[in-house]
C-alpha positions as a Python dict, from the first residue, in 0.01 Angstrom:
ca = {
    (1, 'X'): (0, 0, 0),
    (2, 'X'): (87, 361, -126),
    (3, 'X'): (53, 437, -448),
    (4, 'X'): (355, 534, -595),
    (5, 'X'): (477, 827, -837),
    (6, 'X'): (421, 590, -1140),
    (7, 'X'): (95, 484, -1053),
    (8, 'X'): (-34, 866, -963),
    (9, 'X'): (189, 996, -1311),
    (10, 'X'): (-26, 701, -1485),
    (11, 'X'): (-354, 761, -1289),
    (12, 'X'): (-340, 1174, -1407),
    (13, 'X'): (-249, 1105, -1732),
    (14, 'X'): (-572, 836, -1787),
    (15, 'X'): (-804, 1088, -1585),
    (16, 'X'): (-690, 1412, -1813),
    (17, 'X'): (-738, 1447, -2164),
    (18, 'X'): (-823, 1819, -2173),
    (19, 'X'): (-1077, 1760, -1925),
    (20, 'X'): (-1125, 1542, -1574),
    (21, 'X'): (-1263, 1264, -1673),
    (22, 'X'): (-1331, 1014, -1372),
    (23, 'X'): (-1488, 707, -1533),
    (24, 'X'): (-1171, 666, -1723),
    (25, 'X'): (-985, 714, -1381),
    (26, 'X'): (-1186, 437, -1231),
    (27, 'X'): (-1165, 196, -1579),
    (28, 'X'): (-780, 301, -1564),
    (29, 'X'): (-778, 148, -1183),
    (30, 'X'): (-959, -127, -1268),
    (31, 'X'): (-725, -232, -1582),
    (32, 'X'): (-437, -179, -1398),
    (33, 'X'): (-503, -360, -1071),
    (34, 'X'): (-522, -89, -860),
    (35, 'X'): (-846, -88, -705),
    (36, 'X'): (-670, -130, -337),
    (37, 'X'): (-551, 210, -377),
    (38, 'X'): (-820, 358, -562),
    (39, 'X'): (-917, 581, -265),
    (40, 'X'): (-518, 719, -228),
    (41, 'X'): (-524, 788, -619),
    (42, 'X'): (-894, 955, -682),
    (43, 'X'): (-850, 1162, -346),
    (44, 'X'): (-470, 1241, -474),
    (45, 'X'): (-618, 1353, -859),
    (46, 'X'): (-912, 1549, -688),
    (47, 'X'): (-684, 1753, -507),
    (48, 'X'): (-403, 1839, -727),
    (49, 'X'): (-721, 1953, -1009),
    (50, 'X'): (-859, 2160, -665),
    (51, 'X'): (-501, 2339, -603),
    (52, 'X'): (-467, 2396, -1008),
    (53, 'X'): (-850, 2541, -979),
    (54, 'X'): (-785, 2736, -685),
    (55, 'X'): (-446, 2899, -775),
    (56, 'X'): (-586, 3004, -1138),
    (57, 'X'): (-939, 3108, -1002),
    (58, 'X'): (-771, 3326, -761),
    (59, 'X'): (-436, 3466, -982),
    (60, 'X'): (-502, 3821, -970),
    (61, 'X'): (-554, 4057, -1293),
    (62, 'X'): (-614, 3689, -1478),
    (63, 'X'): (-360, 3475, -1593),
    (64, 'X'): (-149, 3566, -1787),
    (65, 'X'): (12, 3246, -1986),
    (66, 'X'): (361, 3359, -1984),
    (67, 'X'): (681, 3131, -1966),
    (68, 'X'): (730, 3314, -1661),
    (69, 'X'): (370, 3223, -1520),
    (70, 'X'): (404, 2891, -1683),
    (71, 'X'): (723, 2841, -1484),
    (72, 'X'): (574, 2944, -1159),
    (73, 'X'): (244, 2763, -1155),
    (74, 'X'): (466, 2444, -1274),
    (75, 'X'): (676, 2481, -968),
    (76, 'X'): (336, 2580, -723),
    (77, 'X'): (195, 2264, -869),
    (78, 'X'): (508, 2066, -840),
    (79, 'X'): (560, 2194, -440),
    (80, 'X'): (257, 2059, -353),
    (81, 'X'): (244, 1735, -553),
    (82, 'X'): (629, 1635, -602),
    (83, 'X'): (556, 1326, -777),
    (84, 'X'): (434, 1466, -1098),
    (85, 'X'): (651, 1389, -1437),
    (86, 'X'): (656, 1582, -1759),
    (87, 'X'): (395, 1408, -1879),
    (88, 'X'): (145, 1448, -1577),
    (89, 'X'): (221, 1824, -1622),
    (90, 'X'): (168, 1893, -1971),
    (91, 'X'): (-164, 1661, -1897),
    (92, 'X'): (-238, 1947, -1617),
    (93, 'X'): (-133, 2194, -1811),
    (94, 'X'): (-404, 2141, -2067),
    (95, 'X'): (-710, 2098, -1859),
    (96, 'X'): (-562, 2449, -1698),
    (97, 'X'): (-534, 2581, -2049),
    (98, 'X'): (-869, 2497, -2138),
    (99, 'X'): (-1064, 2589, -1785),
    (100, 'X'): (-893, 2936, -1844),
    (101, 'X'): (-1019, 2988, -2180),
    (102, 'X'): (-1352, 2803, -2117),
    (103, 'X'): (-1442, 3002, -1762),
    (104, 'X'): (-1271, 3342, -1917),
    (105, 'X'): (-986, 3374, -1692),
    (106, 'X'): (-729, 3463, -1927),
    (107, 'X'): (-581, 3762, -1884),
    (108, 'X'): (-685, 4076, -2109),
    (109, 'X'): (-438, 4180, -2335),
    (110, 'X'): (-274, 4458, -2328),
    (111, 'X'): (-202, 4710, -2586),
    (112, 'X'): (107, 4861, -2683),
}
């Protein structure tokens, strides 16, 4: 079976809360009845937080947090993983929020 945009929505939305948190992926599997596509779903979450890693480790001049940004990495995010809601977003959205404040990659302000 392939997991399907419900189950990966659902899966991303138990494994963030801020941060990646993959024994409540696996107890969110296990509740659900979806060990028999546990591999599909952990592999699928491990690479859309790699791609979200990757793009803001690598944005140059640091990111910046604008609608505009916002709107782009949404959309970069979105190309590679079409299956992701609203919901699985804003989830994605946080973790990025925090990893950028937590490993400094905000960018610096500027002054007017």
């Amino acid at each position: 079976m392939t997991p399907t945009p419900q189950m990966l929505n659902e899966a991303l939305c138990a494994f963030i809360w801020t941060i990646p948190d993959r024994d409540r992926l696996k107890a969110h599997l296990s509740a659900n009845q979806l060990l028999d596509v546990s591999k599909e779903i952990t592999a699928e979450m491990n690479e859309l937080v790699k791609n979200a890693e990757d793009y803001l480790w690598n944005f140059p001049g640091g990111v910046p947090w604008t609608d505009d940004f916002k709107l782009g990495y949404r959309a970069h995010l979105q190309q590679a993983h079409p299956w992701m809601d609203d919901r699985s977003a804003d989830a994605i959205s946080s973790f990025s929020g925090w990893l950028c404040w937590h490993e400094g990659l905000n960018a610096p302000e500027t002054k007017l």
